[in-house]
N, C-alpha and C positions, 0 to 999 in steps of 0.2 A: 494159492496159499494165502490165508486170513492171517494178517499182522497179530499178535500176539500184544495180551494187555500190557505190557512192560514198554513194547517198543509205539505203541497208542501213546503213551503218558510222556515217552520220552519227547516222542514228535509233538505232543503238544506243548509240553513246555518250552521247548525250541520254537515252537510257533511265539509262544507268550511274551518269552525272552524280545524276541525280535520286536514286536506290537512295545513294545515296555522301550526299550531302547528308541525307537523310529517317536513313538511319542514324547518321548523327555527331548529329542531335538528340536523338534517342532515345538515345543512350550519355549527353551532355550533363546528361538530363532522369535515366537513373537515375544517374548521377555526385551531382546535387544531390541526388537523391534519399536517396541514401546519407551524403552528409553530414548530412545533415537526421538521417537515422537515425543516425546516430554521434552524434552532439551532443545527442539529445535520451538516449539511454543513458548517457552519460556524466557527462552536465552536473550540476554541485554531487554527484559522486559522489568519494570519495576515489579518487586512485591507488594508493597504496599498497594500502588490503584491498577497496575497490569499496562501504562503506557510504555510507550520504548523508550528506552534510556539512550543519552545523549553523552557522546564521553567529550569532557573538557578536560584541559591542562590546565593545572594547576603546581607550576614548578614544574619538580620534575617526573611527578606524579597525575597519572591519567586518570580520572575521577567519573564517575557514569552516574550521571545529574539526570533526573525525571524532569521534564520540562512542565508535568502538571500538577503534581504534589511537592517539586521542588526539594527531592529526598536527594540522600547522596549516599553513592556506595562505592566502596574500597574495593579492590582485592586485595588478599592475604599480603603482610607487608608495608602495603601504601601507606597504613597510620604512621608506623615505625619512619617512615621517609619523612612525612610530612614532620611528625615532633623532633629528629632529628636535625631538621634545617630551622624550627622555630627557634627563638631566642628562649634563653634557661628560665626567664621567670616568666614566660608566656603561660595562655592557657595550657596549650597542646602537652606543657609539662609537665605541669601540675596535676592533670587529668591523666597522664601517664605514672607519675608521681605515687597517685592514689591506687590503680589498676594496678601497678608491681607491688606494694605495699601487702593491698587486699591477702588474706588467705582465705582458703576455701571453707566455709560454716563447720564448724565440729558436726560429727552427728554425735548424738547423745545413744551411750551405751544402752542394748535389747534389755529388758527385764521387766 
């Protein structure tokens, strides 16, 4: 007995189905894959020149100093710590001072 055009079309798209599915995993799988690899190249490496970063104490704040551009970076918070413990008429205030102040640029109305 010859399968009949209906149940051809059905079985194919059950096949399609399945190829479509098995594929979007496998993109998923190197998607993650590639973050993984991006994060692990990059991670505690400067932006600026791409050397490893070196984390010092400063207070009570851990601060990740490039030992070759001599840059310095934060994680989310450590500013807030550091002007926190600075004295009121210090820079770190003042510069904080200015940054809460700031509002964001108007945009100028479409027309």
């Amino acid at each position: 007995m010859k399968p009949n055009r209906n149940e051809d079309e059905y079985i194919w798209v059950q096949e399609l189905q399945q190829r479509m599915a098995r594929l979007e995993k496998e993109q998923q799988a190197e998607s993650e894959a590639e973050k993984l690899r991006l994060k692990e190249a990059h991670w505690m490496h400067c932006p600026k020149c791409g050397q490893k970063l070196s984390p010092e104490k400063c207070g009570s704040v851990e601060m990740d100093v490039c030992p070759s551009c001599k840059g310095v970076w934060l994680d989310k918070g450590e500013l807030g710590t550091i002007v926190e413990s600075a004295d009121q008429g210090s820079f770190f205030h003042t510069c904080l001072r200015i940054l809460r102040v700031r509002q964001p640029p108007a945009v100028p109305p479409a027309g």
